[in-house]
RONU-662769 format. One line per field, with one value per residue: x, z, y of N, C-alpha, C, O in turn; residue number from 1. Coordinates in nm, 3 decimals. Layout:
N
n_c1 = X|...
n_c3 = Z|...
n_c2 = Y|...
ca_c1 = X|...
ca_c3 = Z|...
ca_c2 = Y|...
c_c1 = X|...
c_c3 = Z|...
c_c2 = Y|...
o_c1 = X|...
o_c3 = Z|...
o_c2 = Y|...
num = NUM|...
END
This chain:
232
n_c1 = 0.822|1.001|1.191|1.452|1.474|1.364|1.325|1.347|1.281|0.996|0.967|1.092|1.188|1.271|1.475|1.697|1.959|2.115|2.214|2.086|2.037|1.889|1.779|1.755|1.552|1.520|1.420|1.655|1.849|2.004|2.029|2.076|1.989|1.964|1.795|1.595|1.568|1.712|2.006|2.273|2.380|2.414|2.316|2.371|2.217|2.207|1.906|1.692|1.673|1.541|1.402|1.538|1.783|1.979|2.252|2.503|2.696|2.709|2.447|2.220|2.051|1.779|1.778|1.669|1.793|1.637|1.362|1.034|0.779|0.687|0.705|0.945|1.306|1.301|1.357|1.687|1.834|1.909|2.180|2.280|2.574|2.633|2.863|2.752|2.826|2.914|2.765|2.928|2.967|2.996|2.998|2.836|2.559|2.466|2.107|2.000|1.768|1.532|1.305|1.125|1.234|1.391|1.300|1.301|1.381|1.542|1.676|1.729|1.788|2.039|2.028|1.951|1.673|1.486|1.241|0.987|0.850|0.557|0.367|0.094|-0.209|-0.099|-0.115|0.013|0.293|0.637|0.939|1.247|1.529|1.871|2.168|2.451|2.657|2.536|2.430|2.205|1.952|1.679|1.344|1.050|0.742|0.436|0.114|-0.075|-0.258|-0.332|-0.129|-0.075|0.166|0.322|0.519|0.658|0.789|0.962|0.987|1.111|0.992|0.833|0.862|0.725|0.659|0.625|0.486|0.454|0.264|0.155|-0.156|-0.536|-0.740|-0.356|-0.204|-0.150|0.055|0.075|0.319|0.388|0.715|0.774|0.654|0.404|0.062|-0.102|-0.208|-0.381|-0.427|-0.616|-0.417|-0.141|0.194|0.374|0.612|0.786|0.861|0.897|1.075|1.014|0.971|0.744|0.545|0.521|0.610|0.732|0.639|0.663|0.600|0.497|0.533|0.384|0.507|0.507|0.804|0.936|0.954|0.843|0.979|0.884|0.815|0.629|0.427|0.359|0.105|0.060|-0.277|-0.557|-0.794|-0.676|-0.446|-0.199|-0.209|-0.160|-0.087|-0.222
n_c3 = -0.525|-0.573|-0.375|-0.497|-0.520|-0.312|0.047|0.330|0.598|0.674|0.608|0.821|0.864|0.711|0.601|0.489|0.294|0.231|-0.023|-0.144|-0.110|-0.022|0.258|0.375|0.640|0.670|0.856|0.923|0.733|0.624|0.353|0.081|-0.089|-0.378|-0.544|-0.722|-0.611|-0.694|-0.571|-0.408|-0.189|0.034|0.311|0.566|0.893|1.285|1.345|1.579|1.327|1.370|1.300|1.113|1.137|0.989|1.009|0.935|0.802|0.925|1.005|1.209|1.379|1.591|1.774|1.903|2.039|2.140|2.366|2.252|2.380|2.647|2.953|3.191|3.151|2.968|2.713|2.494|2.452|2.206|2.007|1.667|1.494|1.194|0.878|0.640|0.385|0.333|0.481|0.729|0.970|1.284|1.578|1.891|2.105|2.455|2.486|2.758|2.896|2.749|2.762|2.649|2.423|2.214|1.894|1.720|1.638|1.592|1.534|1.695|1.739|1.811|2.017|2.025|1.992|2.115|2.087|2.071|2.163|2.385|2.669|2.639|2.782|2.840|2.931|2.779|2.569|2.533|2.457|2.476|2.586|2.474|2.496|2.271|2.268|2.342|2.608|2.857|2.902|2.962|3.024|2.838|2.836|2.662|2.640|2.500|2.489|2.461|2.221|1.978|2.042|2.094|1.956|1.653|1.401|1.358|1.364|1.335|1.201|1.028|1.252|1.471|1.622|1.507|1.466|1.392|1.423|1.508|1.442|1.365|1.260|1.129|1.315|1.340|1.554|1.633|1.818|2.010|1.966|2.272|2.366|2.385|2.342|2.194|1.866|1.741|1.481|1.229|1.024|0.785|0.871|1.003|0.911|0.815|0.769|0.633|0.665|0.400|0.308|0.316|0.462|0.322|0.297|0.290|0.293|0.443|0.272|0.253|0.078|0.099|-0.077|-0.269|-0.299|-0.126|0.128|-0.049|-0.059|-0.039|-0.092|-0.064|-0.150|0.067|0.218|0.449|0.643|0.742|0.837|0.876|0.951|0.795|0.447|0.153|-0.136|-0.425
n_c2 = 0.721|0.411|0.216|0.051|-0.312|-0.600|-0.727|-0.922|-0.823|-0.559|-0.206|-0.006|0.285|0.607|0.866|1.145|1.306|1.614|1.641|1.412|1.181|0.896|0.712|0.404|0.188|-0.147|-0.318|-0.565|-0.484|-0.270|0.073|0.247|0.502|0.686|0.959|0.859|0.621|0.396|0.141|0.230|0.199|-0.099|-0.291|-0.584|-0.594|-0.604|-0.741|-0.554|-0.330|-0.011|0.347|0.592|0.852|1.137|1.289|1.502|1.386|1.135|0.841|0.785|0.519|0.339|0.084|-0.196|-0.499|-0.651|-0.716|-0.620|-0.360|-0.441|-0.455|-0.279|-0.375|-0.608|-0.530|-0.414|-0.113|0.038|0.352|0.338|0.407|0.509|0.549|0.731|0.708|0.464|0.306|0.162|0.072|0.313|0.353|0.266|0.327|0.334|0.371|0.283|0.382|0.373|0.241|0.038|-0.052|0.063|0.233|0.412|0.775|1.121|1.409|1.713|2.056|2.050|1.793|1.468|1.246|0.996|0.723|0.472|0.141|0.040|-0.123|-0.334|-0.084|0.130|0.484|0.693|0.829|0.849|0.996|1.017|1.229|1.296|1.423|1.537|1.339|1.142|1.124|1.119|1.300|1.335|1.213|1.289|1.302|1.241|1.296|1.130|0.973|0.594|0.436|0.156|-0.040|0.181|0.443|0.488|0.590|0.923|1.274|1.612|1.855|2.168|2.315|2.134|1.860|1.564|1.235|0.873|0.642|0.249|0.071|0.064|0.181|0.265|0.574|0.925|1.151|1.494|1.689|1.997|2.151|2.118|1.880|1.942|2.005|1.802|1.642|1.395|1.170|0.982|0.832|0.723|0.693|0.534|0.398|0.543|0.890|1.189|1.544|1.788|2.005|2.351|2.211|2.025|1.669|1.347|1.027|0.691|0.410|0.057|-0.261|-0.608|-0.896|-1.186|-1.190|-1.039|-0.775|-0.456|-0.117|0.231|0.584|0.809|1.134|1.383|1.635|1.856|1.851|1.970|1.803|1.536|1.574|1.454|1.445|1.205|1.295|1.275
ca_c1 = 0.954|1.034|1.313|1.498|1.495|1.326|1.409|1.310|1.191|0.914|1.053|1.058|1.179|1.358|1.547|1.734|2.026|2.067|2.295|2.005|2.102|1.795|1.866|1.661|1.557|1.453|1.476|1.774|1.900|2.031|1.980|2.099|1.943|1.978|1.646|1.559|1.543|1.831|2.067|2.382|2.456|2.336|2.450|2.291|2.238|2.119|1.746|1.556|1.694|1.434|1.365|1.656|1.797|2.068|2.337|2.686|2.720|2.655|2.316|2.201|1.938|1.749|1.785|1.644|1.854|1.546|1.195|0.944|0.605|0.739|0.801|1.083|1.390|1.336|1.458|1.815|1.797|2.086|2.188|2.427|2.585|2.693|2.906|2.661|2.859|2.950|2.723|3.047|2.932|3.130|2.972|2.678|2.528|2.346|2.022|1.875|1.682|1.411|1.283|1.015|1.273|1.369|1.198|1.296|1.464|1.557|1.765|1.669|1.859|2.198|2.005|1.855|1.534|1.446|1.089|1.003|0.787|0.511|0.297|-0.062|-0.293|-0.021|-0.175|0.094|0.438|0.756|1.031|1.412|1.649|2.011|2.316|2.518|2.704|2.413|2.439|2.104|1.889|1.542|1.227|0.938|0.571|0.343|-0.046|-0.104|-0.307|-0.205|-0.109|-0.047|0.335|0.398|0.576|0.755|0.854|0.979|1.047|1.064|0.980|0.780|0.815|0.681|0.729|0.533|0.486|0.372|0.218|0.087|-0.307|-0.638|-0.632|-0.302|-0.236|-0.024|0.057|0.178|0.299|0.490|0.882|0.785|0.562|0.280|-0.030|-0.095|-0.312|-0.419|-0.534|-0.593|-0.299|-0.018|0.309|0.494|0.702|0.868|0.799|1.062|0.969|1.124|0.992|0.693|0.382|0.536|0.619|0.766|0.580|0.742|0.511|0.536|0.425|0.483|0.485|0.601|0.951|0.948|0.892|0.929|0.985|0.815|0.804|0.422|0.457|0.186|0.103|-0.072|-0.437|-0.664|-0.872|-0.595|-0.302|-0.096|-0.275|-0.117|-0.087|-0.184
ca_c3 = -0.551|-0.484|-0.353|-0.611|-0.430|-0.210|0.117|0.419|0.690|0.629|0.626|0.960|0.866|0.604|0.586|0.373|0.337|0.122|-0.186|-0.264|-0.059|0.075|0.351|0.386|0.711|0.627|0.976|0.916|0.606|0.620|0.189|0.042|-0.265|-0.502|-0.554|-0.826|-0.568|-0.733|-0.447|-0.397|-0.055|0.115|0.441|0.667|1.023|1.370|1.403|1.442|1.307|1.338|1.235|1.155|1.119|0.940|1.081|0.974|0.728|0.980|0.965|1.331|1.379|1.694|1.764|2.002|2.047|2.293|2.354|2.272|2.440|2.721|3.098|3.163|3.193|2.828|2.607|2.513|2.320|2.170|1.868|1.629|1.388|1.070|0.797|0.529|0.279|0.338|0.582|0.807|1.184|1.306|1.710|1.917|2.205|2.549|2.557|2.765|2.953|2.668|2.866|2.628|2.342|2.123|1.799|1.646|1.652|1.522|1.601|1.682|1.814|1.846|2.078|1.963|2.077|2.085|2.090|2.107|2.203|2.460|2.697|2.611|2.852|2.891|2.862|2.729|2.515|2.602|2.422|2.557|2.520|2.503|2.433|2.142|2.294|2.419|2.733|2.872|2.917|3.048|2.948|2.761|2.859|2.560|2.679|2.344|2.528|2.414|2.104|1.935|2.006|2.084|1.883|1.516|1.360|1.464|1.255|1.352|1.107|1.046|1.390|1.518|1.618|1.371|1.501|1.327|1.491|1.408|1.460|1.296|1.185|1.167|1.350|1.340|1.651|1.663|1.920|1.981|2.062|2.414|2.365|2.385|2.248|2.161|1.844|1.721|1.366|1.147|0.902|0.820|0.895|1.060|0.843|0.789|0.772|0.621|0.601|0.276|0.268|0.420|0.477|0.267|0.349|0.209|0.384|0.366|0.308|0.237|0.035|0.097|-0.227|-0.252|-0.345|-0.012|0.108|-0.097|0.004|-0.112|-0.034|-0.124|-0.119|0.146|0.254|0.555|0.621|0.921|0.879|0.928|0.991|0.676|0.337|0.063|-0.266|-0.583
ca_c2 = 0.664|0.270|0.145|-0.089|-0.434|-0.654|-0.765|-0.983|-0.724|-0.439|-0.054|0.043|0.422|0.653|0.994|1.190|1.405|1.739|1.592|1.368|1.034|0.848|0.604|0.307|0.082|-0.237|-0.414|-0.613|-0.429|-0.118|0.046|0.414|0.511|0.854|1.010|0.765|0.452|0.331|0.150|0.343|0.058|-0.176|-0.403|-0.640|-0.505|-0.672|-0.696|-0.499|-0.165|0.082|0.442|0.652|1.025|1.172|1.452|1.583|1.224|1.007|0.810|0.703|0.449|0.336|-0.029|-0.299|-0.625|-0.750|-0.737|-0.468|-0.369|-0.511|-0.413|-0.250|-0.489|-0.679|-0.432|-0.431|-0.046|0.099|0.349|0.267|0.565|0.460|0.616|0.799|0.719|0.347|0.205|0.102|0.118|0.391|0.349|0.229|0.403|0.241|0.358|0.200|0.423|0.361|0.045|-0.036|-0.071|0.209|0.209|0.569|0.875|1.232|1.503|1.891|2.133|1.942|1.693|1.363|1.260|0.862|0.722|0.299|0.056|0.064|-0.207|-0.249|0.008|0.278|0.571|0.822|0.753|0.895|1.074|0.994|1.308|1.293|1.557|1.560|1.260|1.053|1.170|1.133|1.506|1.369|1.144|1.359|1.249|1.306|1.310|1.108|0.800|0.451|0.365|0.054|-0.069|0.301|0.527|0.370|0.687|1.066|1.366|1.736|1.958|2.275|2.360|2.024|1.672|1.432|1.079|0.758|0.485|0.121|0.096|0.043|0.235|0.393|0.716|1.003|1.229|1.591|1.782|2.154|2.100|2.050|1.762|1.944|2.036|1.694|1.646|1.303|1.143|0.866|0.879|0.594|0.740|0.470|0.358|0.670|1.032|1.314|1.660|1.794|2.142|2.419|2.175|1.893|1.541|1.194|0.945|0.540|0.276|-0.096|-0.398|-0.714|-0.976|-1.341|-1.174|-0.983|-0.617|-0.343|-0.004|0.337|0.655|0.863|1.283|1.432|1.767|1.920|1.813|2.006|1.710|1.411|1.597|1.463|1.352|1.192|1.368|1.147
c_c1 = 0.964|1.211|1.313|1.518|1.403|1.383|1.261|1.232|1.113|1.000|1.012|1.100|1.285|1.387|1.629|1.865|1.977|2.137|2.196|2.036|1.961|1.826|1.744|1.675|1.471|1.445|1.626|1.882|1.881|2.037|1.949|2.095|1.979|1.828|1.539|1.500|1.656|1.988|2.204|2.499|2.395|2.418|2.336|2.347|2.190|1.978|1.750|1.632|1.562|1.402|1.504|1.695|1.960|2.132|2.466|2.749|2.753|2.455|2.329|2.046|1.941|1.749|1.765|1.635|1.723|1.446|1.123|0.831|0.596|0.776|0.912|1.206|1.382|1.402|1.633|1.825|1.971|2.035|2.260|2.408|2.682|2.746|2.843|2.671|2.883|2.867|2.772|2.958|3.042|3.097|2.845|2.687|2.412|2.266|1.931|1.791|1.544|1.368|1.160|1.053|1.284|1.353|1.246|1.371|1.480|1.653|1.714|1.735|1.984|2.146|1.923|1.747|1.488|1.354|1.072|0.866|0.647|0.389|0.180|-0.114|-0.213|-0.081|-0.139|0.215|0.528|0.876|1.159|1.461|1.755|2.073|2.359|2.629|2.608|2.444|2.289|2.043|1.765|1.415|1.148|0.841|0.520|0.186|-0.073|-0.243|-0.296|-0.252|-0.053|0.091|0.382|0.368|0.653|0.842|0.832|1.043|1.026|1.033|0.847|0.729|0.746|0.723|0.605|0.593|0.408|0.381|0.133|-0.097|-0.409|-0.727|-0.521|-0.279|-0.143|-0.033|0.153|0.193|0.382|0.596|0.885|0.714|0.409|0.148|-0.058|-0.153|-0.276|-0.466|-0.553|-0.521|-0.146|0.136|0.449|0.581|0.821|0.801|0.957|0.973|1.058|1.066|0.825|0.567|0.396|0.643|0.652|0.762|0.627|0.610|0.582|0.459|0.497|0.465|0.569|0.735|0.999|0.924|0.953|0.844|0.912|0.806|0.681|0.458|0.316|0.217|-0.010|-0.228|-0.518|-0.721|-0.800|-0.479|-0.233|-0.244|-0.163|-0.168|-0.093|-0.144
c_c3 = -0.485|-0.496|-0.406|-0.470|-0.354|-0.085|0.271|0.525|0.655|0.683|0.768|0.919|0.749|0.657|0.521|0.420|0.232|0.023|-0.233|-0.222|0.034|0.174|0.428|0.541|0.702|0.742|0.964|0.779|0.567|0.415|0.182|-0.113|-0.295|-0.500|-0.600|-0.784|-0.589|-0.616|-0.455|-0.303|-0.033|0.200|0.499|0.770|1.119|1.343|1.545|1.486|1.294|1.283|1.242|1.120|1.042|0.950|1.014|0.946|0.765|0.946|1.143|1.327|1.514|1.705|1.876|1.974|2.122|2.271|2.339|2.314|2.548|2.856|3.119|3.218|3.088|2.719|2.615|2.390|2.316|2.024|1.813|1.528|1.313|0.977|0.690|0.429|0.256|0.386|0.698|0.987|1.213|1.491|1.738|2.058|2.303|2.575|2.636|2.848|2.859|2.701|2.767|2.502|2.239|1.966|1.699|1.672|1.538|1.577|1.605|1.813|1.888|1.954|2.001|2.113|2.053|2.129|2.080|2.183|2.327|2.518|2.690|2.767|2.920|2.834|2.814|2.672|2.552|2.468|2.456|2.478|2.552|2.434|2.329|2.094|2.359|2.603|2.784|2.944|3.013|2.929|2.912|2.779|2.730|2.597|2.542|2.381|2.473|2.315|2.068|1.945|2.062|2.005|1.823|1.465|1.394|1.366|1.293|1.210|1.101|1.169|1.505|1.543|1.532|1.469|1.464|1.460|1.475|1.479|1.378|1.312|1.191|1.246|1.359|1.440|1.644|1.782|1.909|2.000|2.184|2.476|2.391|2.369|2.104|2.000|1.764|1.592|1.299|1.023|0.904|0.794|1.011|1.007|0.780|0.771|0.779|0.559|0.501|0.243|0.390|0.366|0.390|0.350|0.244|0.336|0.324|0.387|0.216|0.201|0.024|-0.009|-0.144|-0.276|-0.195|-0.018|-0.024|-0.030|-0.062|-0.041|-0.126|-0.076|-0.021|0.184|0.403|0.575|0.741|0.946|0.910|0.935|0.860|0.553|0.197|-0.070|-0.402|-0.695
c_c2 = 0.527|0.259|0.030|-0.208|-0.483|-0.694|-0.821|-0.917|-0.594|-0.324|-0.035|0.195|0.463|0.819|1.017|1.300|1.508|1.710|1.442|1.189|1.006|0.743|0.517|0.224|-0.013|-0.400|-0.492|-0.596|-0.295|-0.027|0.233|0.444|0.652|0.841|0.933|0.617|0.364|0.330|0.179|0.216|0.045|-0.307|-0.451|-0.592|-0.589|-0.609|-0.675|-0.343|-0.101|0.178|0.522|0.796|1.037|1.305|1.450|1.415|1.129|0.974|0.739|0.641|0.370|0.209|-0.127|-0.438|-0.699|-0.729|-0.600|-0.475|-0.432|-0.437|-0.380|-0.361|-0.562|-0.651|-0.453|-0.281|0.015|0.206|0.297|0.360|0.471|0.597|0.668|0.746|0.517|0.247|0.154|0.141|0.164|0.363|0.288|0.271|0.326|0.342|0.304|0.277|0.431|0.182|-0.044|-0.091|0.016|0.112|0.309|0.657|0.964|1.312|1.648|1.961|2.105|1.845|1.563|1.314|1.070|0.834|0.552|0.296|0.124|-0.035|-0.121|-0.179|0.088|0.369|0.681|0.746|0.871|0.945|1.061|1.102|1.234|1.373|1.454|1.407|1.172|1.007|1.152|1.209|1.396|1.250|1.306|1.296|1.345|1.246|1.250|1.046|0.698|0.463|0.264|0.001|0.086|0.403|0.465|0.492|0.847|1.171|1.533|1.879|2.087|2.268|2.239|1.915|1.605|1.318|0.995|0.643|0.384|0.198|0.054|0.098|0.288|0.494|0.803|1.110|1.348|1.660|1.936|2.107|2.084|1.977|1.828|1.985|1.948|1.688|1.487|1.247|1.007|0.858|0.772|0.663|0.646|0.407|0.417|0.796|1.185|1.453|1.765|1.953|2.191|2.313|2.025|1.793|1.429|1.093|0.791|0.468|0.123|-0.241|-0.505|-0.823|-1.073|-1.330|-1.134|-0.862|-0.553|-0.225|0.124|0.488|0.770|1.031|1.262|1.612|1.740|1.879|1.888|1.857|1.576|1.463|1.630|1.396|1.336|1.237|1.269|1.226
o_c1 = 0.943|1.302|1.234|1.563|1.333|1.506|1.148|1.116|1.184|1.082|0.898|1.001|1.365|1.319|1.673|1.877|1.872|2.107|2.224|2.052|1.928|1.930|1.666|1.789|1.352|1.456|1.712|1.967|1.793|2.057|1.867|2.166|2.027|1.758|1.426|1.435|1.689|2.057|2.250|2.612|2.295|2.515|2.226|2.464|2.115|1.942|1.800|1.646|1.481|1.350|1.574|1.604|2.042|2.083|2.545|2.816|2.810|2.370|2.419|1.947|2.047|1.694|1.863|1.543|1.736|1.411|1.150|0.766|0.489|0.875|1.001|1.188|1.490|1.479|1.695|1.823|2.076|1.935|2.324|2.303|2.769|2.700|2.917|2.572|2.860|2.877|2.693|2.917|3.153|3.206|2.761|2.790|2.307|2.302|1.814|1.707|1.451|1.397|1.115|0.972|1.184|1.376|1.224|1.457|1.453|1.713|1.654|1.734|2.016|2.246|1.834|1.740|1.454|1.330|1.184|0.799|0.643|0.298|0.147|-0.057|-0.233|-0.109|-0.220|0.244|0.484|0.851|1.179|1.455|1.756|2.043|2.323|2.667|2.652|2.467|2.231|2.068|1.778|1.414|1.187|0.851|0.545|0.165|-0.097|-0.338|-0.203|-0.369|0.054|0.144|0.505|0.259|0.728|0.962|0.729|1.142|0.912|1.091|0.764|0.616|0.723|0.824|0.489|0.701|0.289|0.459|0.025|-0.135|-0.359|-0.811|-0.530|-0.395|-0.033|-0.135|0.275|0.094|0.430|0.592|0.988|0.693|0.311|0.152|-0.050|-0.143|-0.160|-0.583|-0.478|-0.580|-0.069|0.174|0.556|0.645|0.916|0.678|1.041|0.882|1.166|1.121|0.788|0.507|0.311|0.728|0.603|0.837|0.632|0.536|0.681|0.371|0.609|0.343|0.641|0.801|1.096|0.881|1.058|0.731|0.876|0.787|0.676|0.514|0.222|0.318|-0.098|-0.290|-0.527|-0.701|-0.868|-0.388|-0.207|-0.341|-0.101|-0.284|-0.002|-0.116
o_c3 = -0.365|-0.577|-0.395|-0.358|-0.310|-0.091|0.296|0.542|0.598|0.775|0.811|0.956|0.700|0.744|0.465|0.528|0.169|-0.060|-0.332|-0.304|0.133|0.146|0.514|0.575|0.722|0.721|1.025|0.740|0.509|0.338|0.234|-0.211|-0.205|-0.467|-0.551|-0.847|-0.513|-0.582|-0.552|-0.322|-0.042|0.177|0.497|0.781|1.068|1.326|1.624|1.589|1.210|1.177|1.344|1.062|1.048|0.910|1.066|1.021|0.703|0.892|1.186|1.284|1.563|1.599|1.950|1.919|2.154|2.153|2.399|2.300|2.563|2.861|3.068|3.322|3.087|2.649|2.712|2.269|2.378|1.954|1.866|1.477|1.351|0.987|0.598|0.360|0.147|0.355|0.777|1.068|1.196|1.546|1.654|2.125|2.264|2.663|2.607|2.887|2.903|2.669|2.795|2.442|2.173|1.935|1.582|1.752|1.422|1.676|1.506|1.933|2.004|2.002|1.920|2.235|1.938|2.232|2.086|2.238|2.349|2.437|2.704|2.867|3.037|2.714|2.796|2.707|2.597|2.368|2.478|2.355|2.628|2.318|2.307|1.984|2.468|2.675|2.688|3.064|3.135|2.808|2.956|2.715|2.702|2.564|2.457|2.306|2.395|2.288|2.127|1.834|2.068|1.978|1.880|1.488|1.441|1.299|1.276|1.170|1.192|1.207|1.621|1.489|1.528|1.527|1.488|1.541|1.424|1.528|1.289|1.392|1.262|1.263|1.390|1.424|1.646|1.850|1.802|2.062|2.233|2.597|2.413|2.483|1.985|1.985|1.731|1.580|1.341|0.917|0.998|0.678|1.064|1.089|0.719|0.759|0.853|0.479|0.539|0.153|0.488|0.259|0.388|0.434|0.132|0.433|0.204|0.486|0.145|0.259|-0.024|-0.021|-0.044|-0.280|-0.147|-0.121|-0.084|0.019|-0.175|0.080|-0.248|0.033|-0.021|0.175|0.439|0.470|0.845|1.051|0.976|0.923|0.811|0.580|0.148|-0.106|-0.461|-0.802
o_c2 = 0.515|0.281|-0.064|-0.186|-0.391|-0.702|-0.780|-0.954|-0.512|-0.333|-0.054|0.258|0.384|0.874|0.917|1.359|1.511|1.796|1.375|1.099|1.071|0.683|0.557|0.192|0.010|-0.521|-0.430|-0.675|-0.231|-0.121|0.310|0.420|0.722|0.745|0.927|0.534|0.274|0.427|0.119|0.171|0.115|-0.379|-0.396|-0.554|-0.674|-0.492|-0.756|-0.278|-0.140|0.144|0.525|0.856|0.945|1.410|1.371|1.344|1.039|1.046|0.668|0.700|0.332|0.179|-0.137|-0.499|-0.817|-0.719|-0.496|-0.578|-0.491|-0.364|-0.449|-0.423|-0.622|-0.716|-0.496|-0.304|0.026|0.191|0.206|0.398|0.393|0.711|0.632|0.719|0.465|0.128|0.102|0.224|0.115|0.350|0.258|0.261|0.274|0.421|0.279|0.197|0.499|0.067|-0.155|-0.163|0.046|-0.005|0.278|0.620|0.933|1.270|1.691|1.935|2.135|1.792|1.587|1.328|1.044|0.897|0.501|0.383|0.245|-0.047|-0.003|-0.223|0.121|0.366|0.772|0.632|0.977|0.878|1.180|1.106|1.137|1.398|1.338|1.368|1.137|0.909|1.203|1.200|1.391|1.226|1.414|1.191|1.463|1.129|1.336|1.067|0.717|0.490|0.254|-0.004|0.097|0.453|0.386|0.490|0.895|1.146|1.576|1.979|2.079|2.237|2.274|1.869|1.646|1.311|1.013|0.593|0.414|0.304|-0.015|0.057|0.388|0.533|0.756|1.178|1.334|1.691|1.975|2.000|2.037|1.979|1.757|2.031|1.977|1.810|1.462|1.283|0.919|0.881|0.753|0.677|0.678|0.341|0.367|0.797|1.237|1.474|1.811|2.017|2.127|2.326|1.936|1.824|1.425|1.078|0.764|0.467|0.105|-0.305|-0.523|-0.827|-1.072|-1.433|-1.194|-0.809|-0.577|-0.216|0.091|0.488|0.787|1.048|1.183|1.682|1.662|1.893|1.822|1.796|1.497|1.380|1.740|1.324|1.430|1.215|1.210|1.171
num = 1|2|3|4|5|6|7|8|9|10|11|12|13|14|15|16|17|18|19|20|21|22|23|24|25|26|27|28|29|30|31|32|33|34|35|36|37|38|39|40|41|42|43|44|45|46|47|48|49|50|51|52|53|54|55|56|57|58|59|60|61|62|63|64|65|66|67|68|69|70|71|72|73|74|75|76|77|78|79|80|81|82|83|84|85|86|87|88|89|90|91|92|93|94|95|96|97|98|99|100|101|102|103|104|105|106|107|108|109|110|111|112|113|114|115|116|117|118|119|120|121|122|123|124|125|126|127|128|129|130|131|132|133|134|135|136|137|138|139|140|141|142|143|144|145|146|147|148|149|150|151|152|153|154|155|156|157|158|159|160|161|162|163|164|165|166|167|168|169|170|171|172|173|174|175|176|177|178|179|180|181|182|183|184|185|186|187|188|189|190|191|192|193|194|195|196|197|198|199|200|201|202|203|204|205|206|207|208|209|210|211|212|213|214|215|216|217|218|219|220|221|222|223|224|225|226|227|228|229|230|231|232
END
């Protein structure tokens, strides 16, 4: 499925509700399609919106005003919950205890979970909880060892956390719900990652043309051997 349109910044992440509303992040252009791709809304947003989740017809997305990959003290991270239906910024939330610049996010188990940035030769990425009210629960250490920028995108599903991250290749990291039982692959999932049923997946990717990005989203399933594989 493509997303109708072009636009200036590459997908940083996608999710979905259950009446069939996809919800696009396009760094500085927020973009809510029907199944079809076909755009429903669309708003400009501060850069750089990142990866985002969808609860109870809000849409929250993870957002860093400041520097990423960066020592702590550059970042400026925040969420910001928007109206489902409109786009309207209904709030925005200080995280900043995500010091490396949040990047991502999900929700599980009435808590959200935010994920971001990370300086080169760290050798684990991190997790930020917070309550229901972004209250802040506790960091999460994930035994991953470094990855590229971090952690881009975050998705719990069948029983798991899924995580995309840049690289070269690629890589995609799962763990159990309590970060752990790490496992590791070569698989491009940072750009989004929604898990839409048992073992399936709608993975975002992104091309960029002399018009500007466009958006996409590729089915995958399960893989032993890379985790996720896309389905042609």
């Amino acid at each position: 499925m493509d997303c109708q349109g072009t636009y200036r910044g590459h997908l940083q992440g996608v999710c979905c509700d259950s009446a069939g509303g996809v919800y696009w992040s396009f760094t500085d252009r927020l973009v809510k399609t029907d199944t079809e791709g076909q755009i429903l809304v669309a708003v400009d947003a501060p850069s750089h919106q990142g990866d985002l989740c969808y609860r109870d017809g809000k849409v929250y997305v993870a957002v860093n005003l400041g520097q990423f990959n960066q020592p702590a003290g550059k970042a400026d991270s925040w969420v910001f919950v928007y109206d489902a239906e409109t786009f309207k910024e209904i709030s925005r939330h200080d995280v900043s205890e995500v010091v490396h610049g949040a990047g991502g996010m999900d929700d599980y188990e009435g808590h959200f979970y935010v994920i971001g940035g990370l300086p080169p030769g760290t050798n684990e990425n991190y997790a930020y909880e917070y309550d229901a009210n972004f209250k802040f629960v506790q960091r999460h250490v994930i035994e991953s060892g470094y990855t590229l920028m971090g952690i881009q995108t975050a998705t719990f599903h069948d029983g798991h956390w899924w995580f995309g991250c840049y690289g070269k290749p690629a890589e995609l990291i799962r763990t159990s719900p309590e970060f752990k039982e790490v496992k590791r692959w070569p698989y491009d999932a940072a750009l989004g990652i929604i898990g839409v049923g048992p073992g399936k997946f709608l993975i975002g990717r992104d091309t960029n043309t002399k018009q500007g990005h466009v958006g996409k989203l590729v089915p995958a399933v399960v893989s032993d051997e890379s985790g996720l594989k896309d389905v042609k």
